[in-house]
C-alpha positions in Angstrom: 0.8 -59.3 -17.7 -1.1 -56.9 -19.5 0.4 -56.6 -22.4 -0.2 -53.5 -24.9 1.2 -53.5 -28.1 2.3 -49.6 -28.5 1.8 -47.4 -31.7 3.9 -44.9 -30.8 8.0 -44.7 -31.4 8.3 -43.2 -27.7 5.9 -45.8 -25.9 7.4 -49.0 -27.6 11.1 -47.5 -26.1 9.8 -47.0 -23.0 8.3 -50.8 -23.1 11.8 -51.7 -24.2 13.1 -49.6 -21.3 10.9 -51.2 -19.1 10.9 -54.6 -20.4 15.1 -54.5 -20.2 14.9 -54.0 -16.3 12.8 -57.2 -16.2 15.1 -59.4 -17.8 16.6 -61.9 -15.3 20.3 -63.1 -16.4 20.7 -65.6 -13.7 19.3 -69.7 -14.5 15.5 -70.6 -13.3 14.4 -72.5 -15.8 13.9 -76.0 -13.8 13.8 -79.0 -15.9 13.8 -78.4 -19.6 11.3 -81.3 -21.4 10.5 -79.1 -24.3 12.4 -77.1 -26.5 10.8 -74.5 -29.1 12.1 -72.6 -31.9 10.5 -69.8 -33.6 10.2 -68.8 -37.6 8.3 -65.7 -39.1 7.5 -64.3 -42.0 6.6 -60.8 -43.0 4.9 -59.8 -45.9 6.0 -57.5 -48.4 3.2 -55.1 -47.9 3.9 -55.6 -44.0 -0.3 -56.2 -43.7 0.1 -59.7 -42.8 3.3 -61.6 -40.2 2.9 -65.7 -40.3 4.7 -67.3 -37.2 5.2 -71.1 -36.8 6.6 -72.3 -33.3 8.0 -76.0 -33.5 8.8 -78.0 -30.0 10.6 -80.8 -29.3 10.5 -82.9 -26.4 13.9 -83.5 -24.1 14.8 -86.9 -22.8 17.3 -88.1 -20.6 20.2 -90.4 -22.4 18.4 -90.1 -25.7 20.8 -89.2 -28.8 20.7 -85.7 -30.2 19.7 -87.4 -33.9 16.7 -89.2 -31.6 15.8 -86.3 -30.0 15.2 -83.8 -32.9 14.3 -86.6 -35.3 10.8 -85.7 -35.4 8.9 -82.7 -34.0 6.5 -83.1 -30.7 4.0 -80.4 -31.5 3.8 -77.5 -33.9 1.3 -74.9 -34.6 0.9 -71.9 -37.6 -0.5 -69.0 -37.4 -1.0 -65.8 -39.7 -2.5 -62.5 -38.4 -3.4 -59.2 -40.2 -1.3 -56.3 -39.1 -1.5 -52.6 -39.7 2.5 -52.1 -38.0 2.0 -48.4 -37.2 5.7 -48.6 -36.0 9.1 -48.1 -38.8 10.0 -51.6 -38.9 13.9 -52.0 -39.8 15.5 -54.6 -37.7 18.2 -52.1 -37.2 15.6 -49.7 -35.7 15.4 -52.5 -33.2 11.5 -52.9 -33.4 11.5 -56.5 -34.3 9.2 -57.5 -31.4 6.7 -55.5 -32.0 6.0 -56.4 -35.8 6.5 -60.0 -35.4 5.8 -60.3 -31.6 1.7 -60.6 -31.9 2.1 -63.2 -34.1 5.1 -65.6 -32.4 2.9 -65.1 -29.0 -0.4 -66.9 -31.0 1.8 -69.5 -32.3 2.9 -70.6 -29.1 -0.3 -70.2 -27.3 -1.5 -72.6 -29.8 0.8 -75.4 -28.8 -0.5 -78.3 -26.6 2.1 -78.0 -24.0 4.5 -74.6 -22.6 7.5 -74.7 -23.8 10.1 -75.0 -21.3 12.8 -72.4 -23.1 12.1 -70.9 -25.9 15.0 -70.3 -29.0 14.4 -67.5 -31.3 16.5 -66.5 -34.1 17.2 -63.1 -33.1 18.8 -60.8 -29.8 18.3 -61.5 -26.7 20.1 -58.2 -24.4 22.7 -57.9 -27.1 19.8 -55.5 -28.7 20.7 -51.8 -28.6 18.1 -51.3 -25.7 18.9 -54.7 -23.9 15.7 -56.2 -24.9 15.5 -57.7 -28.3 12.5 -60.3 -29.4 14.1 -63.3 -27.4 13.9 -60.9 -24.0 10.7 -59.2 -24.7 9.0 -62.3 -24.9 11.0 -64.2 -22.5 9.8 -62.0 -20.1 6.2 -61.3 -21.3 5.8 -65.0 -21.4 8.0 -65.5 -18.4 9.8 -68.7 -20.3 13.5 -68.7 -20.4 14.6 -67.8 -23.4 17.7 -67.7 -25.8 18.4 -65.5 -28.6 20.6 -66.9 -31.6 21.1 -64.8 -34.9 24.0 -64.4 -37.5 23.9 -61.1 -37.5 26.5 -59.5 -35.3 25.1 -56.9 -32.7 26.3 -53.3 -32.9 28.9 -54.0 -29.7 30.1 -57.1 -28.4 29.2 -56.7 -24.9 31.8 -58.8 -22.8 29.1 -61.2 -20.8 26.5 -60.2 -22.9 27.3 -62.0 -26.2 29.0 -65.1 -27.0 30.2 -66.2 -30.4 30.4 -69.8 -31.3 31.2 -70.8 -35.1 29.2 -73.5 -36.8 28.9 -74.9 -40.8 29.2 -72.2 -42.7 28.3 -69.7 -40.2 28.8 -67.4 -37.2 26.4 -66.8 -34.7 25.9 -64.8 -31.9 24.3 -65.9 -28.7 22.8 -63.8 -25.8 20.9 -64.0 -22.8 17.0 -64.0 -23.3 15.1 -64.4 -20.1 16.1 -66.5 -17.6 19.1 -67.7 -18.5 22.8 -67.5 -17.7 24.9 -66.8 -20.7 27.1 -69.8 -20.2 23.8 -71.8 -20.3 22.7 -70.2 -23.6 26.2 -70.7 -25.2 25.8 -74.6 -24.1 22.3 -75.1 -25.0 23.0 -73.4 -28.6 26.0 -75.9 -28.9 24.0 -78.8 -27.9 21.1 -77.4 -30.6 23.7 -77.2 -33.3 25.0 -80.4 -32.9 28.3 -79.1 -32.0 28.2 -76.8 -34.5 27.6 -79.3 -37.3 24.9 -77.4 -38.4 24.8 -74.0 -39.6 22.0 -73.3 -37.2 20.1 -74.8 -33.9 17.7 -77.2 -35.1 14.8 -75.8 -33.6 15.4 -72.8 -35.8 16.2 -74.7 -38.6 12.5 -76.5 -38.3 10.4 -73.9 -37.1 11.7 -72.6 -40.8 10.4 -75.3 -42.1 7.4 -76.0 -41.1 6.8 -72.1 -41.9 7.6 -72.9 -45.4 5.2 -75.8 -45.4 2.5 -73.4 -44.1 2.9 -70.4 -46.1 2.9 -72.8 -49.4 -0.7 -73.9 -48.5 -2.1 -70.2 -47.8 
């Protein structure tokens, strides 16, 4: 896909428009060997957006403490930007500021990612294509979107909500993905919701911090 970043309000919603028709809420995602999560930063100034994607790799019969004991593969990444977009989450613009960025960090991973996690919407965004199905589909990855920040409408189908430590969170469809899949897959990356959030998210957070100390 040729994929142009817009710089005009109309052009990204009719990407969004676009983009939403694209989204497939049905399960191909074959086998899943390696699960990513996704942190970013932007900076105050909104010139520069750091992304770090973290991936772990899935085995059969192995514990969930074995399996996220240690990170697979991990890259960092920090880009200029001049957003020409508003950029208010609420606007529902997220992609495109941080987008750029999280596509560099995974194309800078040794192996694809087989689904993808990103701590934001999925089609619970206002347009039915938030940063977890714009790049599920760009990418053509399955993708889930996980954030504790309740959508504007709980779309029956659309949205689950599990409760974890200290938290809610709401799940959605990304890309690829049923929603009963995503509601499984986030309990599974929670631990059962022993942790306040999946553990991808919660080390893709930290290796950001790790990278943005050392530029």
């Amino acid at each position: 896909m040729n994929h142009r970043w817009p710089t005009e309000v109309a052009d990204a919603i009719l990407m969004q428009n676009n983009l939403a028709r694209e989204v497939e809420c049905s399960t191909r995602t074959g086998t899943i060997e390696i699960v990513t999560g996704v942190a970013t930063h932007v900076s105050a100034n909104g010139e520069h957006v750091c992304a770090s994607a973290v991936s772990f790799t899935v085995q059969a019969g192995k514990s969930f403490a074995d399996t996220f004991a240690e990170a697979d593969d991990y890259s960092n990444v920090v880009i200029n930007s001049r957003y020409p977009l508003p950029y208010h989450e609420k606007i529902g613009f997220k992609a495109f500021m941080e987008g750029p960025a999280i596509v560099a960090a995974i194309s800078h991973l040794r192996h694809k990612p087989s689904m993808l996690i990103f701590n934001g919407d999925g089609v619970s965004h206002p347009k039915k294509c938030g940063v977890a199905s714009h790049l599920g589909v760009y990418l053509d990855i399955p993708t889930i979107g996980c954030t504790d920040i309740a959508p504007d409408k709980h779309v029956p189908g659309l949205v689950s909500i599990q409760h974890t430590k200290d938290n809610t969170l709401y799940v959605s469809i990304g890309h690829r993905v049923t929603l009963d899949l995503a509601d499984k897959t986030v309990a599974w990356l929670t631990d059962r919701g022993k942790l306040k959030f999946p553990i991808t998210t919660i080390a893709a957070g930290k290796q950001l911090d790790k990278f943005r100390r050392c530029i």
